[in-house]
N, CA, C and O atoms as CSV, one atom per row, in Angstrom:
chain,resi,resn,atom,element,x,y,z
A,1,UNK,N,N,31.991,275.315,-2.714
A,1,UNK,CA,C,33.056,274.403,-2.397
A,1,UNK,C,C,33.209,274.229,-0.886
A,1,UNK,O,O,33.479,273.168,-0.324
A,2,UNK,N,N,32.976,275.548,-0.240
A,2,UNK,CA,C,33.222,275.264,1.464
A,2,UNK,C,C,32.070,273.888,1.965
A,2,UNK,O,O,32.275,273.227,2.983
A,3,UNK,N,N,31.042,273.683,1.161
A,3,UNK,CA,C,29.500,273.202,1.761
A,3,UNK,C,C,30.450,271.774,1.715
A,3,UNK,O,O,30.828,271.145,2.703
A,4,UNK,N,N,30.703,271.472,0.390
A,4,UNK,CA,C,31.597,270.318,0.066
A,4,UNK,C,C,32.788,270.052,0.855
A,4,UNK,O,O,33.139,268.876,0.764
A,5,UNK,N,N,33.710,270.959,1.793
A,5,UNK,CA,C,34.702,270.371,2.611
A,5,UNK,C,C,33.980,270.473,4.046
A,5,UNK,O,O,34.510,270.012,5.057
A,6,UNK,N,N,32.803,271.074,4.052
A,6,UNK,CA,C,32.559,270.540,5.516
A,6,UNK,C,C,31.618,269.265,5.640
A,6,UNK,O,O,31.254,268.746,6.695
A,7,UNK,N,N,31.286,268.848,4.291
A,7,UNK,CA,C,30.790,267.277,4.704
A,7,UNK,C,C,31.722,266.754,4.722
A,7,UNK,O,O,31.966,266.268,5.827
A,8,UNK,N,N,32.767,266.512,3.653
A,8,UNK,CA,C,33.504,265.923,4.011
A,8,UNK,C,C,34.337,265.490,5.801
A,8,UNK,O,O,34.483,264.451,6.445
A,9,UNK,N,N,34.727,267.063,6.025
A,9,UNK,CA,C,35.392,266.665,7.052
A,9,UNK,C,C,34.182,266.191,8.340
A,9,UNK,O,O,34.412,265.883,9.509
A,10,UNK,N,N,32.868,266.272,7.618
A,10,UNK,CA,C,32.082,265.787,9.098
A,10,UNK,C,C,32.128,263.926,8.614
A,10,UNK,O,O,31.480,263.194,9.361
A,11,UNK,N,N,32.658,263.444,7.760
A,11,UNK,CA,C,32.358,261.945,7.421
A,11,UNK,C,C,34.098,261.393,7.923
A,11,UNK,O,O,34.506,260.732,8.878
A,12,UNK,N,N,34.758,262.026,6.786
A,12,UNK,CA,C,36.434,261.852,7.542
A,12,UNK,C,C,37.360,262.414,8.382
A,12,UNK,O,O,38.433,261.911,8.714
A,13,UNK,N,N,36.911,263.472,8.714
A,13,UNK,CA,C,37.289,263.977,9.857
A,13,UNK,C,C,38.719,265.204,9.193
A,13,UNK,O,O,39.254,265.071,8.093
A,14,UNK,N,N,39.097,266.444,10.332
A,14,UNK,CA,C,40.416,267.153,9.448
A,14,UNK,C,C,41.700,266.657,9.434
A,14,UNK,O,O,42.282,265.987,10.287
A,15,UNK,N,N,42.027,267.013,8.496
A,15,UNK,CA,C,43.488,266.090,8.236
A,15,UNK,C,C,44.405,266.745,9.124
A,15,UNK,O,O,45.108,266.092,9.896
A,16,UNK,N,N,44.438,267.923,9.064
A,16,UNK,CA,C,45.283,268.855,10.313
A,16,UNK,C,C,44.869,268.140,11.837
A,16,UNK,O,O,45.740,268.424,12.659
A,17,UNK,N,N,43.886,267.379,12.362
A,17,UNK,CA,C,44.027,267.158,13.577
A,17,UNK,C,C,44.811,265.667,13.756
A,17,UNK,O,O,45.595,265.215,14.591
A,18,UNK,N,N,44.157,265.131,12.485
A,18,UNK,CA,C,44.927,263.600,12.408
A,18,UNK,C,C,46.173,263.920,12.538
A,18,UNK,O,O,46.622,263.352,13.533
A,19,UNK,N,N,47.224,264.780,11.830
A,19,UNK,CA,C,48.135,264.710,11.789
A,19,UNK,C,C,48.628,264.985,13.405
A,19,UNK,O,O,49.468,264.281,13.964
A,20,UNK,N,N,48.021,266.012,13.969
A,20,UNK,CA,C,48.405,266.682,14.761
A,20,UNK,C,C,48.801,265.207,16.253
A,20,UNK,O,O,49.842,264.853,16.805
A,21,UNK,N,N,47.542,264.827,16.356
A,21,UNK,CA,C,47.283,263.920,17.208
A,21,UNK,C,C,48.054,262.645,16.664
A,21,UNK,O,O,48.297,261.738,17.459
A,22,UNK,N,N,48.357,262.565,15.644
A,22,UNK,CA,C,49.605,261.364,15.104
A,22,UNK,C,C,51.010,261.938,15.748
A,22,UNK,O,O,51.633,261.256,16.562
A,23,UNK,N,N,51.485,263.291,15.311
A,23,UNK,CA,C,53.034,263.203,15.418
A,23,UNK,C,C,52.558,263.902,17.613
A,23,UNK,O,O,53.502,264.145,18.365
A,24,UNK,N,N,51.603,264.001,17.932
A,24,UNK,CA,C,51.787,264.423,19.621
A,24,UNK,C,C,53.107,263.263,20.982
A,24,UNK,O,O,53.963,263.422,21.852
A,25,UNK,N,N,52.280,262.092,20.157
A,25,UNK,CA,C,53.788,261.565,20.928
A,25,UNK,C,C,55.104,261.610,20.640
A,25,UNK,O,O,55.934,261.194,21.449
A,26,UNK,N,N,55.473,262.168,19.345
A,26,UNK,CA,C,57.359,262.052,19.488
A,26,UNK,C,C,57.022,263.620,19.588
A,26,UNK,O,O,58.196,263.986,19.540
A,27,UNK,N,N,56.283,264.851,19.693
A,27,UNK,CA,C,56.743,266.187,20.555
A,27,UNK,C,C,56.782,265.734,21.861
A,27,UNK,O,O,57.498,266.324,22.670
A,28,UNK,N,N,56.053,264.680,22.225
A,28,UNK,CA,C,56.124,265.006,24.289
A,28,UNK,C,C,57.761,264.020,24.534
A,28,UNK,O,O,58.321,263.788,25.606
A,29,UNK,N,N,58.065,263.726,23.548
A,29,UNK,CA,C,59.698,262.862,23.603
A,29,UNK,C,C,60.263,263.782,23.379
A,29,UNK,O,O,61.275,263.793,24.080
A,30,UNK,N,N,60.184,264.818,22.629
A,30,UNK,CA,C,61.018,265.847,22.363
A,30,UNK,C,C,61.549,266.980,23.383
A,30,UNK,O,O,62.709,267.129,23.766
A,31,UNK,N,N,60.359,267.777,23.741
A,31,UNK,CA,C,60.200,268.297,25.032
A,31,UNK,C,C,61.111,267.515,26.309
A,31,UNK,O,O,61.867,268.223,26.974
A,32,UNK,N,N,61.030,266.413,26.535
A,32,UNK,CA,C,61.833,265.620,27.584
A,32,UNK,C,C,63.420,266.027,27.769
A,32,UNK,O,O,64.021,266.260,28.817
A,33,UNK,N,N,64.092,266.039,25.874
A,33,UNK,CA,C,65.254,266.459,25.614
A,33,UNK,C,C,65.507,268.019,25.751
A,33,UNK,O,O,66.642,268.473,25.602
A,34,UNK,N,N,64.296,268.918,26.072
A,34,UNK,CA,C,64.630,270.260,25.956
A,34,UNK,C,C,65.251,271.093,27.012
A,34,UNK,O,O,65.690,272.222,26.792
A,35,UNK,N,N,65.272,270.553,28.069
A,35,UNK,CA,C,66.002,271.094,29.185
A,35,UNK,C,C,67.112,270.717,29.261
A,35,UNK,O,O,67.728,271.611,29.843
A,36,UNK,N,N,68.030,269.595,28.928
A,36,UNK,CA,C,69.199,268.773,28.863
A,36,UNK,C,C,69.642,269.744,27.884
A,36,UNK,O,O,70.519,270.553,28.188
A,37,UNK,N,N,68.933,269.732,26.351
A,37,UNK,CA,C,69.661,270.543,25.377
A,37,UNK,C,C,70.097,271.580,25.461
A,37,UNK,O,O,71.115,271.868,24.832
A,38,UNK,N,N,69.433,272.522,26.308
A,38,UNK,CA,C,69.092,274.390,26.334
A,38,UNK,C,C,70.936,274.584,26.648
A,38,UNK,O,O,71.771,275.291,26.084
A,39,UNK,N,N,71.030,273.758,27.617
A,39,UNK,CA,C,72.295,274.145,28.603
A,39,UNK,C,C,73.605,273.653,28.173
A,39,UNK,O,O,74.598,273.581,28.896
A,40,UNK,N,N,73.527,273.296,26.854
A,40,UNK,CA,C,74.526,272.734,26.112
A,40,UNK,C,C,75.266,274.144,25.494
A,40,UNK,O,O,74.640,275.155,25.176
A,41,UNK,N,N,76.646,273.983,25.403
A,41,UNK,CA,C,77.141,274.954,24.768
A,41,UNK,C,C,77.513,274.738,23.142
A,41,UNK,O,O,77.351,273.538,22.925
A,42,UNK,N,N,77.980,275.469,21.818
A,42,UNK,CA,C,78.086,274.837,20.832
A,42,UNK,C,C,78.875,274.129,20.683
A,42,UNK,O,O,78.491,273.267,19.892
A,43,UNK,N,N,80.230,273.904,21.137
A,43,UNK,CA,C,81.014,272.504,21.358
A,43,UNK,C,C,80.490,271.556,21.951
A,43,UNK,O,O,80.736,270.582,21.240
A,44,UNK,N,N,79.520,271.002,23.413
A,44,UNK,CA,C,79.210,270.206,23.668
A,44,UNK,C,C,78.035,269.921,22.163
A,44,UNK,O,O,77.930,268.789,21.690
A,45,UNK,N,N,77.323,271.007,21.635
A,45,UNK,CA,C,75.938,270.304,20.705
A,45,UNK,C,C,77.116,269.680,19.111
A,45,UNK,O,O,76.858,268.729,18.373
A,46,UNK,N,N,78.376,270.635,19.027
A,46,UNK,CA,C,79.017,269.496,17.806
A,46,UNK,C,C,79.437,268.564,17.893
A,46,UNK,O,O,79.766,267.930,16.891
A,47,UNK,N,N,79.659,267.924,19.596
A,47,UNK,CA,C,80.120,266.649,20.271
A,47,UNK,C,C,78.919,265.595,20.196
A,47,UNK,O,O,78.970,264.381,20.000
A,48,UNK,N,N,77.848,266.418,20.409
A,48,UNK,CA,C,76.583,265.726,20.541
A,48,UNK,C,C,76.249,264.794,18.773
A,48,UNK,O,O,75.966,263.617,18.548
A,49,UNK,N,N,76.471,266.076,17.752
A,49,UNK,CA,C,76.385,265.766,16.116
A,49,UNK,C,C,77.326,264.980,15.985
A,49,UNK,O,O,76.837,263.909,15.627
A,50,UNK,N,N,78.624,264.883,16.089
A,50,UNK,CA,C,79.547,263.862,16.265
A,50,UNK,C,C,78.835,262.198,16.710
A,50,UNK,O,O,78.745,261.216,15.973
A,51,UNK,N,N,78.436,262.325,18.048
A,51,UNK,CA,C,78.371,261.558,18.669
A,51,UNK,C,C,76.964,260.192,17.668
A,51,UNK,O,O,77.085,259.007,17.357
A,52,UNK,N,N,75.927,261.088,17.511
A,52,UNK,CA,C,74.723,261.295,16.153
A,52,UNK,C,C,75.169,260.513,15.200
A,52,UNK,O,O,74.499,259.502,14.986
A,53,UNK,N,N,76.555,260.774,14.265
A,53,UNK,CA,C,77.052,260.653,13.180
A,53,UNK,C,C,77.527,258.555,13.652
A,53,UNK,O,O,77.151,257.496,13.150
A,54,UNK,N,N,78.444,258.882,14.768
A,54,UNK,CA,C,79.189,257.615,15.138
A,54,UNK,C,C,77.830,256.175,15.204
A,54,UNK,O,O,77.955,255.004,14.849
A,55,UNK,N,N,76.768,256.798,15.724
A,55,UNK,CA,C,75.624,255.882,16.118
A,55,UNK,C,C,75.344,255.487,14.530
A,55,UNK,O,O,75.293,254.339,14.089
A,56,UNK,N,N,75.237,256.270,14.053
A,56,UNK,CA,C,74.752,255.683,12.182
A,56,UNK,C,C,75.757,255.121,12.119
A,56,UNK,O,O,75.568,253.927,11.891
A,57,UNK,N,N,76.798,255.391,12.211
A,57,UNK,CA,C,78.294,255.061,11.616
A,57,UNK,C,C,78.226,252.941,11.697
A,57,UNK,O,O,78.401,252.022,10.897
A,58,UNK,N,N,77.851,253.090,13.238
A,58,UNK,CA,C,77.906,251.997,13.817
A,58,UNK,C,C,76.623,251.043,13.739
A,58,UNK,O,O,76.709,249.857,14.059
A,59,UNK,N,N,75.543,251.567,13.338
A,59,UNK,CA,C,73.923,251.269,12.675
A,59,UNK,C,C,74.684,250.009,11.304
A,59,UNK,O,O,74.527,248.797,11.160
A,60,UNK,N,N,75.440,250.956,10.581
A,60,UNK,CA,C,75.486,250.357,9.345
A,60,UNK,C,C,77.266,249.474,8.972
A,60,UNK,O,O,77.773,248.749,8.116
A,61,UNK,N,N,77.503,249.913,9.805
A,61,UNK,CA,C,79.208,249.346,10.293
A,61,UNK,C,C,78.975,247.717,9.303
A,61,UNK,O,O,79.458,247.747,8.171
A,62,UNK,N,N,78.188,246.238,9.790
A,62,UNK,CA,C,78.138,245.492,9.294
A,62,UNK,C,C,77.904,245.537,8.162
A,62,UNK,O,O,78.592,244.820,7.435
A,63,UNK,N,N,77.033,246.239,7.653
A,63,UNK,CA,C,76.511,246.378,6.263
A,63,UNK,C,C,78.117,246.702,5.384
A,63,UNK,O,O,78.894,245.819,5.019
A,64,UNK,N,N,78.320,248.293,5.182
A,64,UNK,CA,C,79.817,248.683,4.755
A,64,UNK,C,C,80.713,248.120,4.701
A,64,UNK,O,O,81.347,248.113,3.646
A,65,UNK,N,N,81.320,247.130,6.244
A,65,UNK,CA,C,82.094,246.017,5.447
A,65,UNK,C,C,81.590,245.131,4.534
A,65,UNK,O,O,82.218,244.981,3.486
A,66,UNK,N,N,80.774,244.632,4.687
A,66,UNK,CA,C,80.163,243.568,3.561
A,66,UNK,C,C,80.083,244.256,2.073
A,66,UNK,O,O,80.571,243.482,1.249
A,67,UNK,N,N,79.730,245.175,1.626
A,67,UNK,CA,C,80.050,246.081,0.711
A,67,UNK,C,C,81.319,246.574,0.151
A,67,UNK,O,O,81.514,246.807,-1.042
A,68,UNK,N,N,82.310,246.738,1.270
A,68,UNK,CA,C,83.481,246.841,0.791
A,68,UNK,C,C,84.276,245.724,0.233
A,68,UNK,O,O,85.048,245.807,-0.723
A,69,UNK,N,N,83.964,244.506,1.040
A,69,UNK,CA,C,84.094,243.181,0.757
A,69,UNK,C,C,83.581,243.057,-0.507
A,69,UNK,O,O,84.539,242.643,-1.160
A,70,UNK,N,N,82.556,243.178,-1.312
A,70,UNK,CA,C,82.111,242.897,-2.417
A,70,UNK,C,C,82.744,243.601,-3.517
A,70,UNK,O,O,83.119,243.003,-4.526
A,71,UNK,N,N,82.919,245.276,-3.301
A,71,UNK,CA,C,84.010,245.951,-4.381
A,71,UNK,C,C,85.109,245.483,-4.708
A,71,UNK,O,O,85.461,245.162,-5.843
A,72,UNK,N,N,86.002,245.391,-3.248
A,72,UNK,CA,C,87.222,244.531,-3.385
A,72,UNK,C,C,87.321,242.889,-4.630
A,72,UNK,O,O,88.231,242.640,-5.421
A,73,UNK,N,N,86.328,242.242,-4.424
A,73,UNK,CA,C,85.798,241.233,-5.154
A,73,UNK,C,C,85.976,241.796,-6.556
A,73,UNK,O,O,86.826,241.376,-7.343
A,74,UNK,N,N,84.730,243.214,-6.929
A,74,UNK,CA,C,84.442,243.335,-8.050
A,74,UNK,C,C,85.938,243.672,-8.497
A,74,UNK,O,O,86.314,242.827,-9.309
A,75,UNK,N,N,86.717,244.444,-8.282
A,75,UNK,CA,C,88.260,244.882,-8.487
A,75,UNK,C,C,88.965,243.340,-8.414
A,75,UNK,O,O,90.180,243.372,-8.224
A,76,UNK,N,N,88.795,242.965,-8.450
A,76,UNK,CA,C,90.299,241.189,-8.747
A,76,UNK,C,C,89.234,240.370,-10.010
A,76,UNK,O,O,89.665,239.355,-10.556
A,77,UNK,N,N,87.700,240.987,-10.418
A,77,UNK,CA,C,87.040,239.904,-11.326
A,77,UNK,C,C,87.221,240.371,-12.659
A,77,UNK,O,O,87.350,241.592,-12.748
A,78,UNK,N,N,87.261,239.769,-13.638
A,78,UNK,CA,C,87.211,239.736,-14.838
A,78,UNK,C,C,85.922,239.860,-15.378
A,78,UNK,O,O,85.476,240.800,-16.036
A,79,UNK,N,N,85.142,238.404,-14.900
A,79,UNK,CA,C,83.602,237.826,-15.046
A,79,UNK,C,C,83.149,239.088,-15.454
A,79,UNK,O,O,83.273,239.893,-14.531
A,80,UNK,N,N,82.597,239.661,-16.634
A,80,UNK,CA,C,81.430,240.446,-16.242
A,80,UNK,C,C,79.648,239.884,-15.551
A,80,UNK,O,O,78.838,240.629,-15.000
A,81,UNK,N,N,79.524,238.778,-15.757
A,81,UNK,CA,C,78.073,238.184,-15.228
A,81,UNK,C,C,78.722,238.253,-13.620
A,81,UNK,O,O,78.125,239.020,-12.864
A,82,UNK,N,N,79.688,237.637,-13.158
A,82,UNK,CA,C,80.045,237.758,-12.403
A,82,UNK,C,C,80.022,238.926,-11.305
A,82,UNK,O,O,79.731,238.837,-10.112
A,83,UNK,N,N,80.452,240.162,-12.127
A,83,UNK,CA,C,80.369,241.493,-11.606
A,83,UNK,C,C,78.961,241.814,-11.586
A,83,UNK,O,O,78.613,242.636,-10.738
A,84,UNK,N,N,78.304,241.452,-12.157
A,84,UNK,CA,C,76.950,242.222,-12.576
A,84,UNK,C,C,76.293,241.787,-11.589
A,84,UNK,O,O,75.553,242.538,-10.953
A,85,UNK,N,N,76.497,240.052,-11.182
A,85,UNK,CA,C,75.559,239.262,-9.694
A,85,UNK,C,C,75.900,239.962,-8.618
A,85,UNK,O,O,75.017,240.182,-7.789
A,86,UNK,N,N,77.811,240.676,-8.297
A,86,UNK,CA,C,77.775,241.468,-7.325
A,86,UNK,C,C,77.488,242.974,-7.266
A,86,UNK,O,O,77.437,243.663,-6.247
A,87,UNK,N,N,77.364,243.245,-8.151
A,87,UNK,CA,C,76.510,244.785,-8.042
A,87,UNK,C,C,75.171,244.572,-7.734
A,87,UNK,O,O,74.548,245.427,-7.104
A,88,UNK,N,N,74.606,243.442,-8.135
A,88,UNK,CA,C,73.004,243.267,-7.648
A,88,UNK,C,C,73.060,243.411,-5.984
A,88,UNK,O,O,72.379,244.133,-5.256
A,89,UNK,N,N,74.081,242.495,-5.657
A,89,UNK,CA,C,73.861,241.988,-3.968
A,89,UNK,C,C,74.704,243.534,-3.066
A,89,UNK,O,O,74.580,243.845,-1.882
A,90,UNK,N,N,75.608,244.309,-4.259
A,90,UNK,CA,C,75.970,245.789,-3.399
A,90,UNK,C,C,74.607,246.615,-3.196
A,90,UNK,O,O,74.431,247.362,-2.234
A,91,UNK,N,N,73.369,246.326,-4.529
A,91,UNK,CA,C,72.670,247.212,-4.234
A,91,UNK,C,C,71.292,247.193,-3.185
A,91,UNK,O,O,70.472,247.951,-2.667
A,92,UNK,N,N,71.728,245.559,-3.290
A,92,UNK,CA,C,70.657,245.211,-2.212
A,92,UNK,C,C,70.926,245.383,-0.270
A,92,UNK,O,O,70.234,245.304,0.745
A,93,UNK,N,N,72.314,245.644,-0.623
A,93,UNK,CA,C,73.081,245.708,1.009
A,93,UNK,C,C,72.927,247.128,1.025
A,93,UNK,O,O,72.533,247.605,2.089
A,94,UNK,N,N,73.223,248.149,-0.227
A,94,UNK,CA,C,72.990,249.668,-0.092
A,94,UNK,C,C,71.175,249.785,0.430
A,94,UNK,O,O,70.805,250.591,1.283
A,95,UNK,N,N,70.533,249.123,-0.057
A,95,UNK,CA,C,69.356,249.193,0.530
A,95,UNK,C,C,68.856,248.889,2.072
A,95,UNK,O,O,68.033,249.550,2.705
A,96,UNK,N,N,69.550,247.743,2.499
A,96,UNK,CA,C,69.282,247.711,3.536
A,96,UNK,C,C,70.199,248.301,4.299
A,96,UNK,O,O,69.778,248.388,5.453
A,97,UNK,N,N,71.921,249.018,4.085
A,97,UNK,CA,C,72.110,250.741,5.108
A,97,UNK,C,C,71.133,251.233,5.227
A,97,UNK,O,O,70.583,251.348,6.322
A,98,UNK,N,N,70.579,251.720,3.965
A,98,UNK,CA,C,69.515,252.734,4.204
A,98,UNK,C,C,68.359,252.787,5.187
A,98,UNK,O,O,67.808,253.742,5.734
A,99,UNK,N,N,68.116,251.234,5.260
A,99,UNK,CA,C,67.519,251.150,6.397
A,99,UNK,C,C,67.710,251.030,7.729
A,99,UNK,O,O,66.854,251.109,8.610
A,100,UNK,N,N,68.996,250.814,7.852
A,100,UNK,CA,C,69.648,250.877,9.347
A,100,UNK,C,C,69.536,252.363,9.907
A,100,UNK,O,O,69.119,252.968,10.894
A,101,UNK,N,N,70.194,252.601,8.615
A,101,UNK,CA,C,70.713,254.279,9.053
A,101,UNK,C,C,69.453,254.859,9.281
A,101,UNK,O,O,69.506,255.633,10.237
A,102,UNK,N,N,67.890,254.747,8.557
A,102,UNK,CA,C,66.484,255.042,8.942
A,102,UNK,C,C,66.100,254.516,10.260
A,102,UNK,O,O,65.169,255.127,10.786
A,103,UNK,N,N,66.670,253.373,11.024
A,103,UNK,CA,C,66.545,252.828,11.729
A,103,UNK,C,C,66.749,253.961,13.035
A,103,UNK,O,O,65.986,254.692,13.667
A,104,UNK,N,N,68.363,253.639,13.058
A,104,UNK,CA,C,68.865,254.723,14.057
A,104,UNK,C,C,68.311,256.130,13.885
A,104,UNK,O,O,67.679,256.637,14.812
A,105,UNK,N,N,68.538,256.858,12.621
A,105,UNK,CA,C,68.003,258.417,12.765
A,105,UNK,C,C,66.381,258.178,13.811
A,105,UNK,O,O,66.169,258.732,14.890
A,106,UNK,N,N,65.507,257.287,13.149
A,106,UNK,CA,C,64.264,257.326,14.018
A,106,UNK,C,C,64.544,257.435,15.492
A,106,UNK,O,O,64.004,258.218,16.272
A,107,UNK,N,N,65.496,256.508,15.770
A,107,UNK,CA,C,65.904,256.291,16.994
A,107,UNK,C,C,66.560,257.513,18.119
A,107,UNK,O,O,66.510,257.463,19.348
A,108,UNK,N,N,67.135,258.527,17.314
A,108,UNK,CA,C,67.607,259.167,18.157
A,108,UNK,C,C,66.803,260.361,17.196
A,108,UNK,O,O,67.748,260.938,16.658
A,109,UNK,N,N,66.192,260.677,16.963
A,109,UNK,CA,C,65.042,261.970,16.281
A,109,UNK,C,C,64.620,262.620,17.494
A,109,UNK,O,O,64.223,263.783,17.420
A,110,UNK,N,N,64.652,262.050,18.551
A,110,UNK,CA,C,63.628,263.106,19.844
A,110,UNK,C,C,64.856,264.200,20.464
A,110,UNK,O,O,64.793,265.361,20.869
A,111,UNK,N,N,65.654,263.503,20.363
A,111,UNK,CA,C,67.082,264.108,20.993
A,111,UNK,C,C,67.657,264.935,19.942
A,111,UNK,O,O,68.726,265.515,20.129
């Protein structure tokens, strides 16, 4: 079996370096934040998680009202087809938070 993973890795190469050499640029972003961080005390780093939380908060801010807007809706309707078209469009706005909020976490991941 070894004869068999070293052709392989001589045709595709090791997956451990791909990876390695894939995630090397967000460690040298990371590192950047490590001297700023060190000197933080644990109230400034739960100010910092706070601060973390507000940025998503505010990532998806448009989305959530529009969502809340739509519950409110579903609460005064009778319609069930009605309700059912706005649960489609809650779940399609829950989908795209998810991507905001993926948005921002990427965004502040080095820090």
């Amino acid at each position: 079996m070894s004869i068999l993973n070293s052709v392989i890795k001589v045709f595709v190469g090791d997956k451990a370096k791909k990876d390695i050499k894939e995630i090397q640029p967000l460690v040298n972003q990371i590192k950047t934040f490590e001297a700023q961080l060190e000197g933080l005390s644990n109230d400034e780093l739960r100010a910092k998680t706070a601060d973390f939380k507000q940025q998503i908060a505010q990532g998806r801010s448009e989305i959530d009202a529009q969502i809340a807007k739509l519950r409110e809706e579903i609460n005064q309707t009778e319609d069930i087809d009605h309700k059912e078209e706005l649960y489609n469009q809650i779940d399609a706005l829950e989908k795209d938070g998810y991507e905001a909020s993926e948005k921002v976490l990427n965004d502040i991941l080095p820090e």
